[in-house]
C-alpha positions as CSV (number, residue, x, y, z in Angstrom):
1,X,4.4,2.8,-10.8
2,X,5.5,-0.6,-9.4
3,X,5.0,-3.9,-11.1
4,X,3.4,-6.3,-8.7
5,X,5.5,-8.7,-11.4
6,X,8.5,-6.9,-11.0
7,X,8.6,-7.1,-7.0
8,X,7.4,-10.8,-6.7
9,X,10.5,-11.7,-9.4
10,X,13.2,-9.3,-7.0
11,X,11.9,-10.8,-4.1
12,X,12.4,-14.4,-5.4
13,X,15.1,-14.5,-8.2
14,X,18.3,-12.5,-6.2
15,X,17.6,-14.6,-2.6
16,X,17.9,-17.7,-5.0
17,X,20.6,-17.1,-6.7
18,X,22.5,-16.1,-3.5
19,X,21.3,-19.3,-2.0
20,X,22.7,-21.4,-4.9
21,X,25.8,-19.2,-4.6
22,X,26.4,-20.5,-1.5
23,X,25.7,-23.5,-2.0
24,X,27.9,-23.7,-5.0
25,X,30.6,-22.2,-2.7
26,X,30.2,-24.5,0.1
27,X,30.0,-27.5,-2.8
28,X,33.6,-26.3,-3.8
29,X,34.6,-25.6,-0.7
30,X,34.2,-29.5,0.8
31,X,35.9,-30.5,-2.8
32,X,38.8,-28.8,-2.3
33,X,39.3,-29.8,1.2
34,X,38.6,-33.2,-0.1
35,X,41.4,-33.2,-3.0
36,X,43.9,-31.1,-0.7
37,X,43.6,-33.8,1.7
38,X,43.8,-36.5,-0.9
39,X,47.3,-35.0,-2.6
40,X,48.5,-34.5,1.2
41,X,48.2,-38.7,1.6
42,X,50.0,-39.1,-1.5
43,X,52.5,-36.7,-1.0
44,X,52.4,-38.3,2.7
45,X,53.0,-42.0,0.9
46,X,55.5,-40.5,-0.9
47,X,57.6,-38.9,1.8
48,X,56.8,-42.2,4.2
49,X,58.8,-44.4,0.8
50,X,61.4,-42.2,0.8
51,X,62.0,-42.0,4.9
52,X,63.0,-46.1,4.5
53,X,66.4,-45.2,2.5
54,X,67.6,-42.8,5.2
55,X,70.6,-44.3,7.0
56,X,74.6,-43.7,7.9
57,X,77.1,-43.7,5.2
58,X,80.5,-43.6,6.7
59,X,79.3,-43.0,10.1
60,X,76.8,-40.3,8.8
61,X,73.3,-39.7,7.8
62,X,72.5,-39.9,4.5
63,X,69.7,-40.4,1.7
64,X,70.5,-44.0,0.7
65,X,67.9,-44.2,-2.0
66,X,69.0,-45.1,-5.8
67,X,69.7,-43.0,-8.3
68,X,67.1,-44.9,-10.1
69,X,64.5,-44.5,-7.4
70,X,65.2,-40.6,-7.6
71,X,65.1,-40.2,-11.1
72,X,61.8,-42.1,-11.4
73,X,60.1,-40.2,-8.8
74,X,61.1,-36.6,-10.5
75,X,60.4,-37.9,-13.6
76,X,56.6,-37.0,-13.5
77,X,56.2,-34.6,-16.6
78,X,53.7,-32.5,-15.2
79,X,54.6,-32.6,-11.0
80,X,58.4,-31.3,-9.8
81,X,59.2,-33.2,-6.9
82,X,61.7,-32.1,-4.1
83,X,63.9,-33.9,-1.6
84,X,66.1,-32.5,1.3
85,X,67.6,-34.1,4.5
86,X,69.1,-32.2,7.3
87,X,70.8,-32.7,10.6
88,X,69.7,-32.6,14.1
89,X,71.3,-28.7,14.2
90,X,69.3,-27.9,10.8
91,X,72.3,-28.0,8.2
92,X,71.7,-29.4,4.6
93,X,72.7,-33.4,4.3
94,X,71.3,-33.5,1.2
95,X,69.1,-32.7,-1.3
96,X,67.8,-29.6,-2.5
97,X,68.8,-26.5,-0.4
98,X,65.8,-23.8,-1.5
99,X,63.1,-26.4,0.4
100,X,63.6,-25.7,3.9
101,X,61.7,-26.8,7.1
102,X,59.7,-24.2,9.1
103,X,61.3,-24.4,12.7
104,X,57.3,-24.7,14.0
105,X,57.5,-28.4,12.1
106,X,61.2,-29.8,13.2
107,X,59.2,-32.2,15.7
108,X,58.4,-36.2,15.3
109,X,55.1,-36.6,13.4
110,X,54.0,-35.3,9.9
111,X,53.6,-31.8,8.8
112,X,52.6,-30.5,5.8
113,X,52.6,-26.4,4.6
114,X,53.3,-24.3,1.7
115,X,56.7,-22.9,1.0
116,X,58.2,-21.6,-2.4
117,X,61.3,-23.5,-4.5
118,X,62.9,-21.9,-7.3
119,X,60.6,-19.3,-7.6
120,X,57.6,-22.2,-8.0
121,X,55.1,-22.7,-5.1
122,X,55.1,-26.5,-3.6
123,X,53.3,-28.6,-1.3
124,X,55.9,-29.9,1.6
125,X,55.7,-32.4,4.6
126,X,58.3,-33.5,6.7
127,X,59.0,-37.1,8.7
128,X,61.9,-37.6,11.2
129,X,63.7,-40.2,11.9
130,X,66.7,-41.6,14.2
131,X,69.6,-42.1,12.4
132,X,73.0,-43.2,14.4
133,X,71.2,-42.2,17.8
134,X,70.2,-38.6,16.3
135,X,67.5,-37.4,14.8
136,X,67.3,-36.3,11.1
137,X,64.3,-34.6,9.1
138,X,62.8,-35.5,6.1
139,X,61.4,-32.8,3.5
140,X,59.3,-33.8,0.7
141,X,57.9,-31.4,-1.7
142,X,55.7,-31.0,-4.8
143,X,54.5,-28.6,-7.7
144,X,51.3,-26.9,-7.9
145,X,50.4,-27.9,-10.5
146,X,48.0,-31.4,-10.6
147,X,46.4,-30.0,-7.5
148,X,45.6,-26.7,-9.2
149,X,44.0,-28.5,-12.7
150,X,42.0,-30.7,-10.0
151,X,41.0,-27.3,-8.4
152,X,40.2,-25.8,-11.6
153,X,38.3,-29.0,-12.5
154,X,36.5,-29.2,-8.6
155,X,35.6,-25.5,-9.7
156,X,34.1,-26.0,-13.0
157,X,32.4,-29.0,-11.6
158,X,30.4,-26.7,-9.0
159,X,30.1,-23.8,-11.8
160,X,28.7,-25.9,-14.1
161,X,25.6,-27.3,-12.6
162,X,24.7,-24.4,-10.6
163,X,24.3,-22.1,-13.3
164,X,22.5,-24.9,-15.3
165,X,20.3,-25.0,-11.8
166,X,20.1,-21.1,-11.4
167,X,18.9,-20.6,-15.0
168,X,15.8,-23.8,-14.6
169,X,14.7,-22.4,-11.3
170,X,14.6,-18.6,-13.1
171,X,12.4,-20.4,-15.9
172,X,10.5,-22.2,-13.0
173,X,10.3,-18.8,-11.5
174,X,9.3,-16.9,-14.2
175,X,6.4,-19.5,-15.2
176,X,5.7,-19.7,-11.7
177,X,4.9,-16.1,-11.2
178,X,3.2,-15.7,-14.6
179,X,0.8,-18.5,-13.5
180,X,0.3,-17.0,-10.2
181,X,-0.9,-13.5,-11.4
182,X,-3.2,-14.9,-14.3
183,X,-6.1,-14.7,-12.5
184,X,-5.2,-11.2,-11.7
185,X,-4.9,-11.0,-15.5
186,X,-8.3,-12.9,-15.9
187,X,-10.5,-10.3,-13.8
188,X,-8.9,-7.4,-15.9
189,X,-9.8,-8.7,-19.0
190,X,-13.0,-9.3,-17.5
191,X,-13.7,-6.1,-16.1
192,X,-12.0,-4.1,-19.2
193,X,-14.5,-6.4,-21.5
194,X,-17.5,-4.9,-19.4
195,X,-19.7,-1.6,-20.6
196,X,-19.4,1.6,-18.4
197,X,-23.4,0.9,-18.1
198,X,-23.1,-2.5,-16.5
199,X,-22.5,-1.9,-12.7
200,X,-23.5,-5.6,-11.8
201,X,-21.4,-7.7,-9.4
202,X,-18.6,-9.4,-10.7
203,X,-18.6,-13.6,-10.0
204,X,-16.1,-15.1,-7.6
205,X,-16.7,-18.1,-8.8
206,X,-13.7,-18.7,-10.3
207,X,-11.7,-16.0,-8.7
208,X,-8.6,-17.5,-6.4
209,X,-8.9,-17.1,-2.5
210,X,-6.5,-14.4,-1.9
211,X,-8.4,-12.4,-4.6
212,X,-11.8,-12.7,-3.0
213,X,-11.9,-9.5,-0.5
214,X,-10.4,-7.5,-3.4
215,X,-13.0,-8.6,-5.5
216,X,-16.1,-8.3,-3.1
217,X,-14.7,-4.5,-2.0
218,X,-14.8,-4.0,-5.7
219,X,-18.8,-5.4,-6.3
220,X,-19.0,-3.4,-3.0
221,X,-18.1,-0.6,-4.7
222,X,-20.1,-1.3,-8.1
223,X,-23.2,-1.5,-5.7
224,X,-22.6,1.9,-4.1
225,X,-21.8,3.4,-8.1
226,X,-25.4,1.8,-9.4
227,X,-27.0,3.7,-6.3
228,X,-25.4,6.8,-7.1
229,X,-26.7,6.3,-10.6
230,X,-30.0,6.1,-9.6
231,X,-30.3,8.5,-7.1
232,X,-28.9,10.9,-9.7
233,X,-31.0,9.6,-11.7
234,X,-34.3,10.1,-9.6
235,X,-32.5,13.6,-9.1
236,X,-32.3,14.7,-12.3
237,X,-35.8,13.9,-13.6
238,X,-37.1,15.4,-10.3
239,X,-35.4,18.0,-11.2
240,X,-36.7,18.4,-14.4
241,X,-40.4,18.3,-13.4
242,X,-39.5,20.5,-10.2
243,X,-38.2,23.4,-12.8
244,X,-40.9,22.9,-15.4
245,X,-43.5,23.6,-13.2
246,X,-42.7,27.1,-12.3
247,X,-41.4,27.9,-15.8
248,X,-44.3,26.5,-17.7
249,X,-46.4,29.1,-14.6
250,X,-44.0,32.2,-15.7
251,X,-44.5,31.8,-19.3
252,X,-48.4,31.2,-18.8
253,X,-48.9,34.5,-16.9
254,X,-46.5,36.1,-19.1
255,X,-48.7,35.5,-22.2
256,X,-52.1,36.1,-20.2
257,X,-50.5,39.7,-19.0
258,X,-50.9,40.9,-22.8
259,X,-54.7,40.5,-22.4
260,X,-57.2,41.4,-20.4
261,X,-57.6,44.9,-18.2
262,X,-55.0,46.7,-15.8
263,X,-56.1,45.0,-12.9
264,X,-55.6,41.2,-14.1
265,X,-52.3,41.9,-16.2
266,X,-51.2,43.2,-12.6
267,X,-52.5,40.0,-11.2
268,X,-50.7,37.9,-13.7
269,X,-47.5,39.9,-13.3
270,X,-47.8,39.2,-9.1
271,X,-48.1,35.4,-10.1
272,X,-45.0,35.5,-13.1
273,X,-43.1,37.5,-10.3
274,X,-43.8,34.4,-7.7
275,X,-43.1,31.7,-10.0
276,X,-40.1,33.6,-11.0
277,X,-38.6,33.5,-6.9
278,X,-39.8,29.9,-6.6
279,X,-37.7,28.9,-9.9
280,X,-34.9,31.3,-8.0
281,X,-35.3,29.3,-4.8
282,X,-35.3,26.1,-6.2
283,X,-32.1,27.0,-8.5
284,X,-30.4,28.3,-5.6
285,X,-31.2,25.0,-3.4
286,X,-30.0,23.1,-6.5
287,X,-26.7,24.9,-6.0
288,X,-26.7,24.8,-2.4
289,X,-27.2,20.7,-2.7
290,X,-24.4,20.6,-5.4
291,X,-22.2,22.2,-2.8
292,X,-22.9,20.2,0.1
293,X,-22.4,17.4,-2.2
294,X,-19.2,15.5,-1.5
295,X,-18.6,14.0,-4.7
296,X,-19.1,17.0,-6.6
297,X,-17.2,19.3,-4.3
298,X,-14.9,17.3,-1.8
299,X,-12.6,20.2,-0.7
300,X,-14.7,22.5,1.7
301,X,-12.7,25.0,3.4
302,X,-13.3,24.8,7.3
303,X,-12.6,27.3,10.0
304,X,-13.5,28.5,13.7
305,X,-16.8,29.7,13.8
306,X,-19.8,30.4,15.9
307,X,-23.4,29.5,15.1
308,X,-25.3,32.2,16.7
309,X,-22.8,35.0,14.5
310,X,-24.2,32.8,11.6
311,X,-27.4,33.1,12.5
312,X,-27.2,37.1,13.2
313,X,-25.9,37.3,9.6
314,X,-28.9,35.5,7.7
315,X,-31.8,37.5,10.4
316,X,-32.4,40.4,7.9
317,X,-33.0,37.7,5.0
318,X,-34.9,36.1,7.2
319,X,-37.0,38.6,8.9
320,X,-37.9,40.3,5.2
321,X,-38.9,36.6,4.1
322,X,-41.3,35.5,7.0
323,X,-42.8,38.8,7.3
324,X,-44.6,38.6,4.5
325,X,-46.0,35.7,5.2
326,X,-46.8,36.8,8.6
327,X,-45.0,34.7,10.3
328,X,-43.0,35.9,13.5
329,X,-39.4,34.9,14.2
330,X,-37.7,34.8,18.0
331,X,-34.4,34.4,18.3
332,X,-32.5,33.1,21.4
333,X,-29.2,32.8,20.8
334,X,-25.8,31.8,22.7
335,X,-22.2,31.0,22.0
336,X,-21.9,28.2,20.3
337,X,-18.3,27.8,18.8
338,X,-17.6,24.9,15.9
339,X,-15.6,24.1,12.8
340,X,-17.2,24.6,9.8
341,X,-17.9,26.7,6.6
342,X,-19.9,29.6,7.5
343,X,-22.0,29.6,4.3
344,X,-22.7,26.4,3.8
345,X,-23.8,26.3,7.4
346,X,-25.9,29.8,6.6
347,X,-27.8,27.7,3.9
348,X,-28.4,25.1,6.3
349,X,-30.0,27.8,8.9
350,X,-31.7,29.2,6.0
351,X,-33.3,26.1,5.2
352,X,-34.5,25.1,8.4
353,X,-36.2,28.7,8.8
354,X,-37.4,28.8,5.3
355,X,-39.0,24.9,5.7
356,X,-40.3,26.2,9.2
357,X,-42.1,29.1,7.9
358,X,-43.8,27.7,4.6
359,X,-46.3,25.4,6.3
360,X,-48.8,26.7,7.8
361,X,-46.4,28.0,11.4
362,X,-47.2,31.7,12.8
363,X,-44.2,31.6,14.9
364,X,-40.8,30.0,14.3
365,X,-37.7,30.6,17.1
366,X,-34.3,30.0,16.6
367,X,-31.6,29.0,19.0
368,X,-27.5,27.8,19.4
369,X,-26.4,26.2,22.4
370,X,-23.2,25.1,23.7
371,X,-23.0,21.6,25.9
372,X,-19.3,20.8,26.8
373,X,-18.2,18.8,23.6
374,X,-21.4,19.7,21.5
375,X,-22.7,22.9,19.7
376,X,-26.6,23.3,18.8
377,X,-28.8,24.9,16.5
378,X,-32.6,24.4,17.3
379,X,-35.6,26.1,15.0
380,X,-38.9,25.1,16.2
381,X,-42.5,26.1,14.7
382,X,-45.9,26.2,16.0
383,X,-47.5,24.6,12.2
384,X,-49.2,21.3,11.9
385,X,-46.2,19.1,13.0
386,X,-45.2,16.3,10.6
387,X,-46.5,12.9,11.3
388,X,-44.0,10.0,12.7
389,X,-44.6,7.8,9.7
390,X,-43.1,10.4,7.7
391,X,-40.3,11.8,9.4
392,X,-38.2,8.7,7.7
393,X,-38.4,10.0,4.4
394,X,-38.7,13.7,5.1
395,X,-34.7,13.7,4.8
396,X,-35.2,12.5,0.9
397,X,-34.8,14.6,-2.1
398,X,-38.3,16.1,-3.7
399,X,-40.2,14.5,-1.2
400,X,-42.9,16.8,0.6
401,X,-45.8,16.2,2.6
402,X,-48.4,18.1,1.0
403,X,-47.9,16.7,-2.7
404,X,-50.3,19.0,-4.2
405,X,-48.7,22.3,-2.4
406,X,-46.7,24.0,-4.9
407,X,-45.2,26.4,-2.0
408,X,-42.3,23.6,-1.5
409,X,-39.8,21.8,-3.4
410,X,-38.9,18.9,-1.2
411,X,-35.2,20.1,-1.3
412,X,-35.0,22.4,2.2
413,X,-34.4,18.9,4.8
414,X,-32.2,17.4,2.4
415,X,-30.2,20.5,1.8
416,X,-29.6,20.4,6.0
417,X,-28.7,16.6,6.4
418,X,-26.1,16.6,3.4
419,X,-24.6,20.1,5.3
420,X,-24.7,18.4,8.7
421,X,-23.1,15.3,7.3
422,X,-20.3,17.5,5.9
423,X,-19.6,18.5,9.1
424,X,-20.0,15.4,11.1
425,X,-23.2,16.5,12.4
426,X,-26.6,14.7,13.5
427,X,-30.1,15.9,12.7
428,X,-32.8,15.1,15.2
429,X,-36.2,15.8,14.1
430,X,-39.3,15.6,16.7
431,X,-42.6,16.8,18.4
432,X,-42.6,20.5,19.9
433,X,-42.1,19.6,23.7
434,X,-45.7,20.4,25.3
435,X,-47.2,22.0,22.2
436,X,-48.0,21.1,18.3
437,X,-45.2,21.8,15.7
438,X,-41.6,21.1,15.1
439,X,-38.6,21.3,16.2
440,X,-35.3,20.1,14.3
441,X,-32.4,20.3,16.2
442,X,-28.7,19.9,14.7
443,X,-26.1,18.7,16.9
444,X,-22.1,19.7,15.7
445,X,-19.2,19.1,17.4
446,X,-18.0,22.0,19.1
447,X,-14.6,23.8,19.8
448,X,-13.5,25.2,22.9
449,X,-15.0,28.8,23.1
């Protein structure tokens, strides 16, 4: 899982410290340069002193300088100092013969590089002169050794601070980023501190900006979960008084069959037998509702398909159904090719036929059509028609029409728009073109057939 801490700190603390880094280099960088170039003017001032006491001795060049002057200017304790002259053709005059003069520097002006003297390296420049009408060169050198404790010092001097400034702006950092995410901290205390009951919406009052649409998906949310409780809810206690009705009808006909005579214990067996298939029929649409439910079953297997071979599968049931209640069922039936799963959509024909043929129709026909991108499946009746005012509801759970029926359940319509939902359907409900009744017409997206 990742830390929301965790990536805010490795997307601040490592670009800092590499920034500091830098700086620290460039920071040591200028120093040097700085104390290089300061040693280089002494070492300079040193060599210009010493050019002065270069003249002829018996008609040749030569370092006139003191033996004084030479002893107290390699007399430093900690810096060797190192003196050579030569000739116009190169060759030793005097002085110390390991320091020699790159051929790139035996030319007027100064020039200062790195060489190495007795196994030591130095800093050397070189000045030339005229001496006797010829020119002579120079060589001064020094040890390593004052410039490299400066180094070491410039070095430390950098060091130092930077890790004193990497290891504030980690605490800075750290506080920073802790402060930040406390109201993140805040709104799960606040929601862990809450019941499982309390669906409420959570204040933004004191919520920061960027935390806002997080927060308002979440109440979002909280309002579609309180909905859900209710409608299961409603669902369950009109579930409840949907099964106790037929039940508390079985077991009353089931006690009245041990009395009276032959013919009315086979009249209360013909009424236990139909309470019995309504409390089958109701627990069967209970079932067929919990499938087409999403949240209770969310993976639904899919496939090619064709309504009208759906419909020639479910005919028989049908035809045994309506024909005892005398009702008479046309069928008219064309390709209609779609994606879906054939039995959910078999309980969704069922329904429409079964609702069709309850109330009060004599003749209910069924038909699947195919319009370029759109399948149908059409039942129409001849019955009393439902009334515009309550075609809104009709779609709702429980709710029926004739409240005092006990033929119904309210479940058929709500069983078909939760299986046309499932497979991105539309239901379209209406008048019987030209005649009284119904006609519900289900419109699916179709496949190529």
């Amino acid at each position: 899982m990742r830390s929301l801490r965790r990536t805010l700190l490795a997307w601040l603390l490592p670009p800092m410290v590499v920034v500091l880094a830098l700086a620290a280099a460039g920071s040591y960088q200028l120093l040097h340069e700085h104390q290089t170039a300061s040693f280089d003017e002494d070492l300079a001032d040193v060599a210009t002193a010493t050019v002065i006491h270069v003249g002829l001795q018996d008609g040749t060049p030569a370092l006139l300088a003191p033996t004084q002057s030479e002893t107290i200017l390699r007399s430093d304790a900690e810096t060797r100092m190192y003196f050579a002259l030569f000739g116009s053709d190169g060759r030793l005059i005097a002085g110390d013969p390991a320091l020699r003069v790159p051929p790139a520097h035996v030319n007027p002006g100064p020039h200062f590089w790195y060489a190495n003297v007795a196994g030591k390296t130095v800093r050397a420049t070189s000045r030339q002169v005229s001496v006797g009408g010829g020119p002579v060169t120079l060589a001064v050198a020094e040890t390593m050794s004052k410039r490299e404790r400066a180094q070491l010092e410039a070095l430390l001097s950098v060091i130092a601070p930077t890790m004193l400034l990497c290891v504030l702006a980690a605490v800075m950092v750290l506080y920073g980023v802790k402060r930040g995410l406390a109201p993140l901290e805040h709104l799960r205390e606040e929601i862990q501190a809450r019941s499982y009951q309390d669906l409420s919406p959570i204040s933004d009052a004191d919520v920061a900006e960027e935390l806002k649409p997080v927060l308002r998906e979440l109440n979002n949310m909280l309002g579609r979960l309180g909905e859900a409780q209710r409608t299961q809810v409603r669902f369950v206690a009109n579930a409840a008084h949907q099964l106790r009705t037929p039940i508390a009808g079985l077991l009353a006909q089931l006690d009245l069959v041990r009395a009276g005579t032959e013919v009315e214990r086979a009249a209360h067996l013909g009424q236990a037998r139909s309470s019995a298939e309504r409390l089958a029929r109701l627990a069967q649409q209970l079932l067929s509702l919990a499938s087409a439910d999403p949240a209770s079953n969310p993976e639904v297997e899919q496939r090619a398909c064709d309504l009208s071979d759906i419909v020639r599968d479910r005919a028989d049931s049908w035809l045994r159904a309506t024909t005892q209640r005398g009702v008479e069922v046309e069928f008219d039936l064309d390709v209609a090719p779609i994606r879906g799963n054939p039995m959910l959509l078999g309980e969704l024909a069922t329904n429409l036929v079964d609702n069709a043929s309850r109330y009060g129709a004599r003749n209910v026909r069924i038909a699947t059509r195919h319009w370029g991108r759109s399948s149908l499946l059409e039942v129409t009746d001849d019955g009393p028609g439902i009334p515009e005012a309550e075609r809104g509801r009709i779609f709702e759970r429980f709710y029926r029409l004739d409240n005092e029926s006990t033929e119904g359940s309210g479940l058929g319509l709500a069983i078909v728009r939760e299986i046309a939902q499932r497979h991105g359907a539309s239901v379209e409900l209406s008048e019987r073109p030209g005649e009284s009744g119904t006609r519900v017409g289900v419109m699916f997206p179709a496949l190529a057939p």
